[in-house]
N, C-alpha and C positions, 0 to 999 in steps of 0.2 A: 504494500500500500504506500509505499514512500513518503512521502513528508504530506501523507494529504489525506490516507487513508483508503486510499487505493490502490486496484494493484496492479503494481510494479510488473506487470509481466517481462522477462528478460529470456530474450531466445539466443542464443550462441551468434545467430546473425547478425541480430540486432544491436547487441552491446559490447561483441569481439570479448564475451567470459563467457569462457565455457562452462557448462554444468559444471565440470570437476574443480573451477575454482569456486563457484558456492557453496560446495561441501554435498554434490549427490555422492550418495552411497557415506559420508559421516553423521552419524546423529548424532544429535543432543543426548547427551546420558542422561537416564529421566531424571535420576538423581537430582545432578546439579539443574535440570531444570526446573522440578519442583523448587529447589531450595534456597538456586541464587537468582532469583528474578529480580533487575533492577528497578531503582526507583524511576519513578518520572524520569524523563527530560524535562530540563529548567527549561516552563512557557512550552503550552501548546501551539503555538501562533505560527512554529516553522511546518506544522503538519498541514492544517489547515492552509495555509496561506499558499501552499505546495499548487500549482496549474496544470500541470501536466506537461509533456509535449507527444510531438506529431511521433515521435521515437517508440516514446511509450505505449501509445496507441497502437503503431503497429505490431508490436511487442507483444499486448494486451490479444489482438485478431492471431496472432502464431500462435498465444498458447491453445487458443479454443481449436483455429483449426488440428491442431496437436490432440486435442481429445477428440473429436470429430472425426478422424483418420482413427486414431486406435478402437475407438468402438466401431465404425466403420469395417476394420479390416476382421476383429470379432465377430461378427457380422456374418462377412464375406464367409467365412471360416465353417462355420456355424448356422445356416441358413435355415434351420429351424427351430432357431431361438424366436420367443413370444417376441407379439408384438411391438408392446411396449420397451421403448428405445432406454438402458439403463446405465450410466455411467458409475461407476466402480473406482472408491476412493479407498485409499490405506491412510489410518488416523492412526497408526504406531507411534510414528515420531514426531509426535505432538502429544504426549499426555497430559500436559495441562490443560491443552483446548478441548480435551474428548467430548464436555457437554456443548462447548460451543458450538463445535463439530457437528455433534451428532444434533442439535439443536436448528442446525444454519439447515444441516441435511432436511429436517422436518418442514420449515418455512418453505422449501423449494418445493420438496414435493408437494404440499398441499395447496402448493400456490401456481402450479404449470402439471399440465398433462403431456405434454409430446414429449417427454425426458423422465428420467426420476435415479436419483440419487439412490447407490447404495454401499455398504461399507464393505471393506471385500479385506484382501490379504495383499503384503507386495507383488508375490506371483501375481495376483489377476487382477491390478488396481490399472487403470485408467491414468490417475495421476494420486500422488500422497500430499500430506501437511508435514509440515516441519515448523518449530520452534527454536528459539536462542533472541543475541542481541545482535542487535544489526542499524546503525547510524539509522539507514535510511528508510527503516520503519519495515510495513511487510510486505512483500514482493511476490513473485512467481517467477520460475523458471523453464525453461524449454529447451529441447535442442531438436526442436520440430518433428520430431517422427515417433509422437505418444510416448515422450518420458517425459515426463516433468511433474513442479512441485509447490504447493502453494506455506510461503513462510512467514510464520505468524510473531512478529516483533514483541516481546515482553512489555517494553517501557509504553509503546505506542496502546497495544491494549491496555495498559491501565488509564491509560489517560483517554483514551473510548471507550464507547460500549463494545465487550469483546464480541455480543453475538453480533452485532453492525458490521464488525471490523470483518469478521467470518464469512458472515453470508455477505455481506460486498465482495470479497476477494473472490468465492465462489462463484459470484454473478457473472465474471469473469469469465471463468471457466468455461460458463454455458452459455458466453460469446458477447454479454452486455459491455458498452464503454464506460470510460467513465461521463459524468456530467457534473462537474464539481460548481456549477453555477446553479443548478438544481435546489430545491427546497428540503427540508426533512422527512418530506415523504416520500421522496424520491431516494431508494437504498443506494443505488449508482453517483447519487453526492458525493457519498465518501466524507470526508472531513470540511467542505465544504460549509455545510452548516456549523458548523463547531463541537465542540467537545459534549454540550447541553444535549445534544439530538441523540436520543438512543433507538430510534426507530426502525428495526432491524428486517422488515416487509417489503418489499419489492410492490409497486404500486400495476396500477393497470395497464398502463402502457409498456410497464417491465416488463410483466408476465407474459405480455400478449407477444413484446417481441420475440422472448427464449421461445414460446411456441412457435412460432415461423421459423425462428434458424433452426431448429430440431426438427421441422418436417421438411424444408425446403432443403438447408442446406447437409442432414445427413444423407439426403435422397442422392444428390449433387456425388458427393463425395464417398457412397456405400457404390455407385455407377462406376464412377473412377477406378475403385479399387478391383471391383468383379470383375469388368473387363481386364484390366492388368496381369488381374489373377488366371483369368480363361486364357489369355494371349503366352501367359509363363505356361501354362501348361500344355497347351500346344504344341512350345516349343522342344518343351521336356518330350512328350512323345514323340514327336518326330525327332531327336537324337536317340531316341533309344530304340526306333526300329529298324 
């Protein structure tokens, strides 16, 4: 969410850091993250005040596309998996957030039908959370091709509402921008509204958008993938006759 409450999505592309310098595959020892969670930052006003740029936005469209493609190629894989399209999150390395988490998960689902949240293991997760301290508050990661990770800043959740802080960064995930000019009904604010707003719902034009990129654009990109997949195997059989 960087200094605004949003999230930072950061793709290998995008920001020339790789996953492996954000620390994928190091966690947080729950330990010390239960135990040493810092205090505030002196003054909310560098979160908030935070605007985004053109960077970060694109950043923000690679991580969704990134889960859009991994459930996609699941999918592909899998062709008679139920309807209902479900993305698959690992909350191991985040145990402080587990209620937020598991909290933020609830808000989504009962708030959009063409998608639905659910908690899975690292082998089958979509994408995971992660926790610790980080200047730039909480962020997301990618390296475009369904890994990645959404990290949830200590000091910044105390000084927000953490389920806000959760299901914004989440909203993400399921392809929403930010709008940090937005009102406090608007969850895609972000820190915009200030530290006062704990309104952690995603409003109606939210909801209605995640519905349309989850019917339009997994259709788009489950096409993409099957043909790919049909054109590879093709080829495999015609090498091996």
């Amino acid at each position: 969410m960087n200094k605004s409450m949003s999230l930072h999505a950061r793709s290998a592309v995008a920001t020339g850091i790789g996953l492996a310098v954000l620390g994928l595959g190091t966690a947080v020892p729950a330990a010390a993250a239960v135990t040493s969670a810092p205090a505030p930052h002196s003054g909310a006003s560098g979160y908030s005040a935070y605007t985004g740029s053109a960077a970060e936005a694109d950043a923000n469209q690679a991580f969704f596309q990134a889960v859009l493609k991994s459930v996609a190629e699941k999918r592909a894989a899998h062709p008679t998996l139920a309807a209902a399209v479900t993305v698959v999150y690992d909350a191991s390395r985040a145990p402080t957030f587990s209620a937020q988490i598991s909290r933020s998960a609830q808000i989504w689902n009962s708030s959009v039908s063409n998608v639905k949240l659910q908690s899975g293991t690292a082998s089958s997760a979509d994408f995971s959370y992660r926790e610790g301290n980080d200047s730039r508050g909480s962020f997301a990661s990618t390296d475009g091709h369904g890994s990645g990770y959404v990290f949830l800043d200590y000091a910044q959740n105390q000084q927000y509402d953490s389920t806000r802080v959760t299901a914004h960064e989440t909203g993400h995930v399921l392809g929403l921008p930010d709008h940090y000019t937005g009102p406090c009904s608007e969850l895609m604010s972000g820190g915009g509204p200030g530290t006062s707003c704990t309104n952690s719902n995603p409003d109606a034009n939210e909801r209605a958008r995640v519905n349309q990129l989850w019917a339009n654009g997994l259709a788009g990109v489950l096409d993409e993938v099957t043909t790919g997949k049909a054109a590879s195997d093709k080829v495999m059989e015609k090498s091996g006759s």
